[in-house]
C-alpha positions as CSV (number, residue, x, y, z in Angstrom):
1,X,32.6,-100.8,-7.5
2,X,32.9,-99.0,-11.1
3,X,34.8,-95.9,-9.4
4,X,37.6,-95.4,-12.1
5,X,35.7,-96.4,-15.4
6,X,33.3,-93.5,-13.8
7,X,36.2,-91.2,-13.1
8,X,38.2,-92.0,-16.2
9,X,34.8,-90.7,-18.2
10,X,34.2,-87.9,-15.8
11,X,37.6,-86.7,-16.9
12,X,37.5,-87.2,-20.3
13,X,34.5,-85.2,-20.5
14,X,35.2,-82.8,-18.3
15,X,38.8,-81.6,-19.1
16,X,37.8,-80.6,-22.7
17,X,34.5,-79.1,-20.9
18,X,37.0,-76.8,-18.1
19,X,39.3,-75.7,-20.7
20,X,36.9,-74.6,-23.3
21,X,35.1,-72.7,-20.1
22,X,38.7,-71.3,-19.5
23,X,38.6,-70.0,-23.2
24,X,35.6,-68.4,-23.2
25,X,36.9,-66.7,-19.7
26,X,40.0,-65.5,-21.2
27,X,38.8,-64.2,-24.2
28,X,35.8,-62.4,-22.2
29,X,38.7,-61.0,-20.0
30,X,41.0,-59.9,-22.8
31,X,38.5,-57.9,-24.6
32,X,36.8,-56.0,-21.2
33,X,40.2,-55.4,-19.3
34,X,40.7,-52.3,-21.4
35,X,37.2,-51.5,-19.5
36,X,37.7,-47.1,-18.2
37,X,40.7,-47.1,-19.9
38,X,40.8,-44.2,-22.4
39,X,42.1,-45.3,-25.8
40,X,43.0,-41.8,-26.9
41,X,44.9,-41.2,-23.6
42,X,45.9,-44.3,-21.9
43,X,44.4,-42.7,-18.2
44,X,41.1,-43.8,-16.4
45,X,40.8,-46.7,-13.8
46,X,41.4,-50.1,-14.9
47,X,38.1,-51.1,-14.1
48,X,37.8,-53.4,-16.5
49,X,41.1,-55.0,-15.6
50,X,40.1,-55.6,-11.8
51,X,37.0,-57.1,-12.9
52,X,38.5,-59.6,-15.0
53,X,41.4,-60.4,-13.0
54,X,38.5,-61.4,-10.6
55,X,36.5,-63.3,-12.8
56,X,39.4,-65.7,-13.9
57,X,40.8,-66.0,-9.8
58,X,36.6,-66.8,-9.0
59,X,36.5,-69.3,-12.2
60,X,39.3,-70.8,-10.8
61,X,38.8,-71.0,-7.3
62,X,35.1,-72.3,-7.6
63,X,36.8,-75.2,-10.4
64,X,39.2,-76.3,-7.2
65,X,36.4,-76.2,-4.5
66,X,33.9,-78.1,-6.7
67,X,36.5,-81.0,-7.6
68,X,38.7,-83.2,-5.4
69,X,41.3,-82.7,-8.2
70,X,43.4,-80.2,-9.8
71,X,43.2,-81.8,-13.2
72,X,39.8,-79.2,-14.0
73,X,41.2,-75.9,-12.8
74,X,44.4,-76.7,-14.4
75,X,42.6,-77.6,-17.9
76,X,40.6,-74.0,-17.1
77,X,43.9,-72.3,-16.5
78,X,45.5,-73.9,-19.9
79,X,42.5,-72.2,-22.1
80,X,42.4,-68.9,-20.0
81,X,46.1,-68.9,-20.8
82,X,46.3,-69.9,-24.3
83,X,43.4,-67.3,-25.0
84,X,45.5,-64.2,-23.9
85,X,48.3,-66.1,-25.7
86,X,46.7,-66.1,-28.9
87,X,45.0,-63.0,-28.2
88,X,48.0,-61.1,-27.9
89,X,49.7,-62.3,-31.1
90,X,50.9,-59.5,-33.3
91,X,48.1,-58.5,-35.8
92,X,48.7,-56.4,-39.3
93,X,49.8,-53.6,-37.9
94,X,52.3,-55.2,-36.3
95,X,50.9,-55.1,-32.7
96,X,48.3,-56.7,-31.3
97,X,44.7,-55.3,-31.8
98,X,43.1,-56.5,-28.9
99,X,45.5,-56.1,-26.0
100,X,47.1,-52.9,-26.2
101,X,51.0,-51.7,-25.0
102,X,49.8,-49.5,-21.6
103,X,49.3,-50.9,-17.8
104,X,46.1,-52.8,-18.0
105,X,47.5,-54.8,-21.5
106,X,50.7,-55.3,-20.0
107,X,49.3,-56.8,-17.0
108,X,46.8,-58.4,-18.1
109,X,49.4,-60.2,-20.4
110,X,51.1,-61.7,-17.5
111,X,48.7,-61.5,-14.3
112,X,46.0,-64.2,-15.5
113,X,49.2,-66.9,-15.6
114,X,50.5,-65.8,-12.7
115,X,47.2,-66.0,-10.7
116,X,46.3,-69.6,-12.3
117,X,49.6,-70.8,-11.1
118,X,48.5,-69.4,-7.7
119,X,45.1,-71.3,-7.5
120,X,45.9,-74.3,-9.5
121,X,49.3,-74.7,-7.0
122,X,47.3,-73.7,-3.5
123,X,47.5,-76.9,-1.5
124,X,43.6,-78.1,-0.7
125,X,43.1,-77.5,2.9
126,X,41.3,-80.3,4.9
127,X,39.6,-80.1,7.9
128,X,40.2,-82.9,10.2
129,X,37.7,-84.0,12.7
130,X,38.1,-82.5,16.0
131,X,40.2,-84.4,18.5
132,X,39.1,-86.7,21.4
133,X,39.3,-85.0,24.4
134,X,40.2,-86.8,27.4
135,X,37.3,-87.0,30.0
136,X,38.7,-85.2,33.4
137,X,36.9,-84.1,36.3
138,X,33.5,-86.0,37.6
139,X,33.1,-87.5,34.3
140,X,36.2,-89.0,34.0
141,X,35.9,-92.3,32.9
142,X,39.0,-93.7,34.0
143,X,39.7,-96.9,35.5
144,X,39.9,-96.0,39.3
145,X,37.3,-95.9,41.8
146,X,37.9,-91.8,42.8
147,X,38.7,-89.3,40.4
148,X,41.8,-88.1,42.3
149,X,42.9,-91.7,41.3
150,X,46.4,-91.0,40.1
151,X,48.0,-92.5,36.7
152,X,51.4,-93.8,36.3
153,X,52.5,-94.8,33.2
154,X,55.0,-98.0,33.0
């Protein structure tokens, strides 16, 4: 059975593939979170900031129900990371030009970290298969004759 070679190629591909997705995520999210914010006064609802906030926890969550593994959403998570990152370096003027000293900047700064940790670190939850009940009553199935036949364990 050709399982690993298949898997070994599946994640070659596909971690380069996740984290340039997380990229493109990250830098779509950096320059909408200033989204209802004005820029003359700083005040309006972050809309922008909750949508993107959003869209990088839903990026992430669908990476870790698609896959068995981690390995994608944590590629994801490494480019939506390294875009605020490098997104958020100081510019000319001394600040950065994209993300911008107020609420939304600030937390968008540090939230899209914090929330990949989250995801990436979630333990998978499994369903198991539902138990075997033991047959009681008139369908019992036990070894006795009547099924008031008591059991004694020795």
């Amino acid at each position: 059975m050709e399982s690993a070679p298949s898997s070994r190629r599946d994640l070659a591909v596909g971690l380069p593939a996740s984290a340039l997705a997380g990229l493109v995520v990250g830098t779509i999210g950096t320059f909408k979170h200033q989204v209802g914010v004005s820029a003359a006064t700083g005040t309006g609802a972050p809309i922008g900031l909750v949508l993107a906030l959003a869209m990088v926890v839903a990026f992430l969550v669908a990476l870790r129900l698609a896959f068995a593994t981690r390995w994608y959403a944590g590629a994801a998570a490494l480019g939506i990371v390294t875009a605020v990152a490098l997104l958020s370096l100081p510019g000319q003027s001394g600040g950065s030009t994209v993300i911008l000293l107020n609420f939304a900047g600030v937390v968008w700064t540090v939230a899209p970290a914090v929330l990949a940790a989250a995801v990436v670190g979630w333990p998978r939850v499994r369903r198991r298969p539902p138990a075997a009940r033991d047959a009681d009553g008139i369908l019992d199935t036990g070894s006795g004759d009547r099924a008031d036949d008591v059991r004694t364990t020795e």
